[in-house]
Structures are given as structure tokens and as C-alpha cells.
NUMAR-405407 format. One record per atom (N, C-alpha, C, O): residue in three letters; z negated, x negated, y negated. Coordinates in steps of 0.02 Angstrom, whole numbers, plus 32768, in hexadecimal, padded with zeros to 4 digits. Layout:
<atoms>
ALAZXY...
</atoms>
This chain:
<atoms>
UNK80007FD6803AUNK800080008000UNK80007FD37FC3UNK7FD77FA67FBEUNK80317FE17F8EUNK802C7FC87F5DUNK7FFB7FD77F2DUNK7FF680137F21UNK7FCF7FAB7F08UNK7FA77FAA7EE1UNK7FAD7FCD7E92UNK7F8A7FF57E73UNK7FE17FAF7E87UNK80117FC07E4EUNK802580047E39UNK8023801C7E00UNK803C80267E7EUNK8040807D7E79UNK800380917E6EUNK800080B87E3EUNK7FCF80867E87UNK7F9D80BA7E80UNK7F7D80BB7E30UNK7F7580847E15UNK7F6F80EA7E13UNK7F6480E07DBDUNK7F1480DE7DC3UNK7EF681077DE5UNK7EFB80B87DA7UNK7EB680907D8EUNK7E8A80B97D5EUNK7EA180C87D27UNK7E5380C97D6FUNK7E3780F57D5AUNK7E0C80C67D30UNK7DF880937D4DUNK7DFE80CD7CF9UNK7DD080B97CC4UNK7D8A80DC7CC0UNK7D8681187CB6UNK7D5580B67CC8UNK7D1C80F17CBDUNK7CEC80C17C90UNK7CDC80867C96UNK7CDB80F27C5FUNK7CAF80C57C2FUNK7C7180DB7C24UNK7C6181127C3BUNK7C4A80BB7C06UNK7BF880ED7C05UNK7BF880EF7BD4UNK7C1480C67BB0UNK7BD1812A7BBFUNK7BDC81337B81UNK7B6F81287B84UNK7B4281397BAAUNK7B7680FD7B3CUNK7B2E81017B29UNK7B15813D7B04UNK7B3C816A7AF8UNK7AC181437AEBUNK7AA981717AE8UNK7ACF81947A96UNK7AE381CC7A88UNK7ACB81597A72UNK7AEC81697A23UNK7B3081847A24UNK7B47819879EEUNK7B5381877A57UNK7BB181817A70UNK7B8E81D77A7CUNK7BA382017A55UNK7B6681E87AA7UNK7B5C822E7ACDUNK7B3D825D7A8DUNK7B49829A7A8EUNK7B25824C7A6DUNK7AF382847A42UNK7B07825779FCUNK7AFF821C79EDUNK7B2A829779D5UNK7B3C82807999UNK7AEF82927963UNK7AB882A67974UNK7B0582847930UNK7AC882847907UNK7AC882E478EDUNK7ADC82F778B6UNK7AB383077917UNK7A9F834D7915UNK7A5283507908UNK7A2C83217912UNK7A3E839878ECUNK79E5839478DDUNK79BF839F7905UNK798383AB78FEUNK79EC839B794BUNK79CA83A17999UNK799F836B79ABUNK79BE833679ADUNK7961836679BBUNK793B833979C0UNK7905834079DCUNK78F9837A79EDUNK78DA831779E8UNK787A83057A03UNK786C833B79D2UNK785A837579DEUNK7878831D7996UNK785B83417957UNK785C83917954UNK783483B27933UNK788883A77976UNK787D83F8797BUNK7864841679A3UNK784F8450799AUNK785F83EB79E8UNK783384047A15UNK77F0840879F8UNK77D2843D79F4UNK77D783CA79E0UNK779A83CD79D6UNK776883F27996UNK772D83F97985UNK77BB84037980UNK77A0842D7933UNK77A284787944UNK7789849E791BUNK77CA849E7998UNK77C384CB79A1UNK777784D079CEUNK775C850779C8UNK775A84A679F1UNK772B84987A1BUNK76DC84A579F6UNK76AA84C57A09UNK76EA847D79B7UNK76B28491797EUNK76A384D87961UNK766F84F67956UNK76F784ED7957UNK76FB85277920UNK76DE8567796FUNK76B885967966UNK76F0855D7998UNK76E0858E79E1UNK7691858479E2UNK766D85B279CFUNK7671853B79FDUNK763385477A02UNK760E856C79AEUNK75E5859A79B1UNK762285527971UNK75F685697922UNK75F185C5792CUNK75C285EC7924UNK764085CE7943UNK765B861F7950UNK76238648797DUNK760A867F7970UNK7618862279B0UNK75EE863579E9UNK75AA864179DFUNK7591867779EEUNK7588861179C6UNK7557860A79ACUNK7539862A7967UNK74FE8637795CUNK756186317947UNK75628679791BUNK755286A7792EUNK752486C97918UNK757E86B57966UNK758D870B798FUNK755A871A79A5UNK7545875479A3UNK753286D879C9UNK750586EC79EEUNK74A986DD79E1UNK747686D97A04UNK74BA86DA799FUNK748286D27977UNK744A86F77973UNK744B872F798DUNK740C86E07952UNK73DD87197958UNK740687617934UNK742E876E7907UNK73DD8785796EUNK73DC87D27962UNK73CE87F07926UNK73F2881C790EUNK739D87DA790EUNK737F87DE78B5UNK739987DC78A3UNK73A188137889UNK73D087AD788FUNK740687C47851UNK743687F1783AUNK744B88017802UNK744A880A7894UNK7472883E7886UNK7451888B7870UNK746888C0785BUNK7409886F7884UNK73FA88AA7868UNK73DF88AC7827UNK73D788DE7804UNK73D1886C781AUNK73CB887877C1UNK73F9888277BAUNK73FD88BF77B9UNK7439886577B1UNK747A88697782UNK74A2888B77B0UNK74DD887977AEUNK749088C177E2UNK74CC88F177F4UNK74E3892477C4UNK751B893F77C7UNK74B689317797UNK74E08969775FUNK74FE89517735UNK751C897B7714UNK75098900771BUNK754E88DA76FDUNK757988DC7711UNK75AA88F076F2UNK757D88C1776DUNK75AE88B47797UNK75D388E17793UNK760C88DD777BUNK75AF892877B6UNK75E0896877B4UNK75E6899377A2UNK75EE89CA77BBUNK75E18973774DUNK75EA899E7718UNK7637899E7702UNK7652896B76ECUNK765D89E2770AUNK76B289E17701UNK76C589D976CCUNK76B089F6769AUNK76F389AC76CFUNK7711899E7685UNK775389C77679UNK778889B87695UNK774E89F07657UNK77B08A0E764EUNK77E389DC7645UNK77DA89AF761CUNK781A89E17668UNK786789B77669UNK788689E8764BUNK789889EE7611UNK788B8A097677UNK78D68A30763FUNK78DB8A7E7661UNK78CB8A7F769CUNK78E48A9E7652UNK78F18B04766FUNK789F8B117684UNK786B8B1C7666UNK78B68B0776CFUNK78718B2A76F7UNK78648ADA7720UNK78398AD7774CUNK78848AAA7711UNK787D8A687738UNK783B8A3C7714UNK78358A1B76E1UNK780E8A4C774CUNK77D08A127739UNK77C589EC7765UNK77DD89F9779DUNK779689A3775CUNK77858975776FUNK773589557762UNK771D895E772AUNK771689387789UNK76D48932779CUNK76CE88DF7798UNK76EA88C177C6UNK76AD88B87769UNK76A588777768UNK7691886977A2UNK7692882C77A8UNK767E888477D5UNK76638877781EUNK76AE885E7849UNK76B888317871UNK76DF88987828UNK771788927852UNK774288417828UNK77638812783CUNK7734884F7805UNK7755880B77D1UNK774987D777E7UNK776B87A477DFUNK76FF87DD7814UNK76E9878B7809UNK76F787797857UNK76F7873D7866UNK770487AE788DUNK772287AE78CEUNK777D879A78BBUNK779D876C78D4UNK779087C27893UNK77E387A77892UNK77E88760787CUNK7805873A78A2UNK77CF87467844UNK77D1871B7814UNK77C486D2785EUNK77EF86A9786CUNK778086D7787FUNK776786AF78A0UNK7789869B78EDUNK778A86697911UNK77A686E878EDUNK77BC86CD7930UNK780586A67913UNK7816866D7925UNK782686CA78E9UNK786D86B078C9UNK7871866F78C2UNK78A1864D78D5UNK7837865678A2UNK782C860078B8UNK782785E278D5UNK783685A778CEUNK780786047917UNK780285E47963UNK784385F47982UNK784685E279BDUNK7873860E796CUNK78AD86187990UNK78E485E57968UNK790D85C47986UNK78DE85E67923UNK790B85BF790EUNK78FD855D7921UNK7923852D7925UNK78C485637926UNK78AD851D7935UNK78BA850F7985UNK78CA84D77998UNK78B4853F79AEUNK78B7854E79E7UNK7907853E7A03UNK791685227A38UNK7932855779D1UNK7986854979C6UNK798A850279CCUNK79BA84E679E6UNK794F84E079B2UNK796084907991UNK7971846479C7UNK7998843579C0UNK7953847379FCUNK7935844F7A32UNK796684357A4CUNK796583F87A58UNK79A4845F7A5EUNK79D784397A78UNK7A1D84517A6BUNK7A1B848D7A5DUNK7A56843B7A6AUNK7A9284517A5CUNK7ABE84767A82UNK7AF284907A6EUNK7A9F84787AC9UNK7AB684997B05UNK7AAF84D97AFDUNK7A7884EA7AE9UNK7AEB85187B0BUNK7ACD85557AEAUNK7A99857D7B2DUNK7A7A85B07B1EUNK7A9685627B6CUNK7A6285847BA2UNK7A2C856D7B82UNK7A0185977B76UNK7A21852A7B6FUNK79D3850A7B69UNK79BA853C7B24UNK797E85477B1BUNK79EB85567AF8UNK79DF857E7AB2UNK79B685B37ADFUNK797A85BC7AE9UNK79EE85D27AF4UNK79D5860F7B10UNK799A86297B2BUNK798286617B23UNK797E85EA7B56UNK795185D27B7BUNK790B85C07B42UNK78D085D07B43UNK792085AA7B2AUNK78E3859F7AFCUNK78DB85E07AC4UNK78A285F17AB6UNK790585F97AADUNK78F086437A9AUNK78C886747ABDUNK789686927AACUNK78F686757B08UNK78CD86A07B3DUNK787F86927B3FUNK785C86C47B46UNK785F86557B3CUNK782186357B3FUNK780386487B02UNK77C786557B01UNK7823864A7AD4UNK7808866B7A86UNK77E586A97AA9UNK77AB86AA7ABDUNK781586DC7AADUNK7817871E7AACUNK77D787277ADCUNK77A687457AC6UNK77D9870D7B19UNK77B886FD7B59UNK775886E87B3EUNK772386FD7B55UNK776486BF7B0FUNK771886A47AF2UNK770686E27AD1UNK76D086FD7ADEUNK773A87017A9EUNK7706874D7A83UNK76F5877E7A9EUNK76CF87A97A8AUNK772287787AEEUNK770587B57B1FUNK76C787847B3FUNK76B287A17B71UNK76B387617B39UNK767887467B4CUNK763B874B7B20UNK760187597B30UNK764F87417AF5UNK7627873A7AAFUNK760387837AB1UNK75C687887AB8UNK763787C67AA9UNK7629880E7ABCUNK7600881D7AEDUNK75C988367AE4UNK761F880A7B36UNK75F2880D7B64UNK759C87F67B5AUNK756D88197B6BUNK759887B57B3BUNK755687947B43UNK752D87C57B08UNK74F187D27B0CUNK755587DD7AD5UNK753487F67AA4UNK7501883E7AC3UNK74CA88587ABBUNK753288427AE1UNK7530889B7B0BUNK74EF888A7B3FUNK74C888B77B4EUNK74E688417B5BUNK74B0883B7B8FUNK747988257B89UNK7447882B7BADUNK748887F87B3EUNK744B87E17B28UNK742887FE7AF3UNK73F287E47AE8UNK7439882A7AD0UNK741F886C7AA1UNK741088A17AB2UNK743788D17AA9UNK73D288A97ACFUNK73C988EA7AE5UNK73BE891C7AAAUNK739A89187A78UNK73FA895C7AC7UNK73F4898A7A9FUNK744489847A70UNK745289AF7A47UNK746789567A7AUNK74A889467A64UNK74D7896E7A94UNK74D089857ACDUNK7508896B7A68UNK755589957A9DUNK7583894A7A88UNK757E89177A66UNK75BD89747AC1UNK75E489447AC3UNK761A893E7A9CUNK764489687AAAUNK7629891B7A70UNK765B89267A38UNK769C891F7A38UNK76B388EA7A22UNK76D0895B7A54UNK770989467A6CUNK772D893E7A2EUNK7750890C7A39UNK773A895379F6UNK774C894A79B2UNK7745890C79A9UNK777588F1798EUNK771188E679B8UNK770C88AD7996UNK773A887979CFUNK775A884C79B6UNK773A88847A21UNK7762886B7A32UNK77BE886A7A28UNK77EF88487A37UNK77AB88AE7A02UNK780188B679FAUNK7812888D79AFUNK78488875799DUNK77DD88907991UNK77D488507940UNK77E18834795DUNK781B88487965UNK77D987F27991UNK77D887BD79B7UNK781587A779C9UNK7834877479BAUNK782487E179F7UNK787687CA7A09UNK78A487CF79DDUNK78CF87A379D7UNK78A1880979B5UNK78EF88027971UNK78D687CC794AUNK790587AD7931UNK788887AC7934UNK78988775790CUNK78A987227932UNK78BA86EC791AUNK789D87357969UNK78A786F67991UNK78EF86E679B5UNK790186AC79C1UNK791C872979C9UNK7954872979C4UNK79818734797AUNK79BE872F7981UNK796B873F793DUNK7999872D78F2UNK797B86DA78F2UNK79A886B278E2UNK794886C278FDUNK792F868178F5UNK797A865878FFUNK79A2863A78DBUNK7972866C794CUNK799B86437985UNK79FA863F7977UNK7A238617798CUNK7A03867F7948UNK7A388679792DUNK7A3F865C78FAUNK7A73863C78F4UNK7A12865C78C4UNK7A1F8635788FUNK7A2785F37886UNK7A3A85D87852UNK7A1285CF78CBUNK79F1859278D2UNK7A51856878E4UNK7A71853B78C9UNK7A5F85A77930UNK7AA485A27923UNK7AEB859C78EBUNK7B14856E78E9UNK7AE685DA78C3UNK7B0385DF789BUNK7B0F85B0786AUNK7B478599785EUNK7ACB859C7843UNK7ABC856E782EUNK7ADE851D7836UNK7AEA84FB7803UNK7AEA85057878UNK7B0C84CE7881UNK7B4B84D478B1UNK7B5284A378D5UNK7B6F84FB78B9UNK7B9F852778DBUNK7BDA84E278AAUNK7BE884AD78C6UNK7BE784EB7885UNK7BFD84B1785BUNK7C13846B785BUNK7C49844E7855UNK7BB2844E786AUNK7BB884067875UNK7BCE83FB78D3UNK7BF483CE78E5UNK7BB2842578FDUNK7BD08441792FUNK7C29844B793AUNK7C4E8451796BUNK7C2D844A7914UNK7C8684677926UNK7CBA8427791EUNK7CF6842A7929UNK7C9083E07903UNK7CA583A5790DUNK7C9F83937936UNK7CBC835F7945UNK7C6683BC7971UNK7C58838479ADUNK7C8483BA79E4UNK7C5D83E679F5UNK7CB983C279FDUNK7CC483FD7A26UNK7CA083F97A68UNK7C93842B7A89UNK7C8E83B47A7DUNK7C6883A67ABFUNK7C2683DD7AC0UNK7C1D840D7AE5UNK7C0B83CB7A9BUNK7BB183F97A6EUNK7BB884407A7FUNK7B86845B7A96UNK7BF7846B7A75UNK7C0284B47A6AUNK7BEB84C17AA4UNK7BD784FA7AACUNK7BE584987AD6UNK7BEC84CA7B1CUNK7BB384FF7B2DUNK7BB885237B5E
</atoms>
């Protein structure tokens, strides 16, 4: 067999700087979603006392607009989880690992709910506030996208 016919395959390695372009995907977001989850958590599951001092601030309704109101209680569930989802986005550029780490968002406030519900006696279970949870942790998770969809669209490897 001739040597010459057969065509020569090149294989090169690519190093770590060659594989991961300079995106805001990083350590740094894991560990800034890891903080902002446990501060979140630890909030949630705080003494009981406070919510009952300051439950008539919390869910006191604020008018938006017609017959549409809103509850700083619910604000501070959208707002909080929205950050744990957009930071949650950060983690990696892969869109399963996104997904995946949103799901875990959403997943920590049905926990958060649950523990609230087991460790407060005399508490209900707040499905409202889990549904705060998921629409702000899934708009998080899009914005986070959207947001670099852009610097993304230079790397076509990244999209996948």
C-alpha cells in the first residue's frame, strides 16, 4: 500500500485560552450565584419574628395599573430569584448547563417553600411565591442570554 494515497490527518490540541474565548462565563459566576443562593436562603429562612413584625409592609398592595396589583413580598421573590437565574445563566455557555442551572434556581425556591411550610408552625405553603420564583428565575435566565447573544454570535462553536 502506498503511503502517499492515503491523506494525513492533522490533529492539533487546542489549549485552554484556544477553547474558551474571553466570555463573562467563569469561577466568578458560579461563586457569585452560590453566595447570592445561600444570602437568598438564609433570608427565606430566617427568624419567624420578622415576618411577623413586618408582614403588613410586605403584603401591603401597591397599585400598577387597572385592577393589576403587586405585593413588595412578591417583588422581593421576583427581583431575588431573577438574580439567581441571571447569574445562574453565567455559569456556563452551554445552553443544557443554562437550563440546568435555572432548573436548580427554580428547584432551591421549591425548597425554600417547602422548609418554610415545615419549619413555621402555623405557616401555609406559598405557591404564589413559588410561581414569583420561577417567572423571575426563568426572565433572569433569559436576560442573562439575551444580553450576550451578541458577543456569542462571534463564537459559533459557544451557540450550541
Amino acid at each position: 500500500m502506498d503511503h502517499e494515497l492515503v491523506p494525513q490527518l492533522q490533529i492539533t490540541r487546542l489549549t485552554p485560552s484556544d477553547r474558551t474565548p474571553s466570555l463573562p462565563y467563569s469561577r466568578a459566576a458560579l461563586w457569585s450565584t452560590f453566595i447570592t443562593a445561600l444570602v437568598v436562603t438564609i433570608g427565606s429562612l430566617g427568624p419567624f419574628t420578622f415576618r411577623t413584625t413586618y408582614g403588613h409592609i410586605l403584603n401591603r398592595h401597591i397599585h400598577i395599573y387597572g385592577p393589576l396589583y403587586v405585593t413588595p413580598h412578591a417583588l422581593l421573590h421576583f427581583w431575588s430569584f431573577g438574580l439567581l437565574g441571571f447569574l445562574a445563566s453565567l455559569v456556563s455557555a452551554r445552553w443544557p448547563i443554562r437550563s440546568y442551572a435555572v432548573a436548580a434556581v427554580i428547584a432551591l425556591g421549591l425548597f425554600i417553600e417547602w422548609a418554610q411550610f415545615a419549619s413555621h408552625p402555623g405557616s401555609r405553603f406559598e405557591s404564589w411565591d413559588l410561581r414569583n420564583d420561577a417567572i423571575g428565575a426563568s426572565l433572569g435566565g433569559l436576560l442573562a442570554y439575551t444580553c450576550f447573544a451578541r458577543r456569542r454570535a462571534s463564537y459559533p462553536a459557544l451557540t450550541m
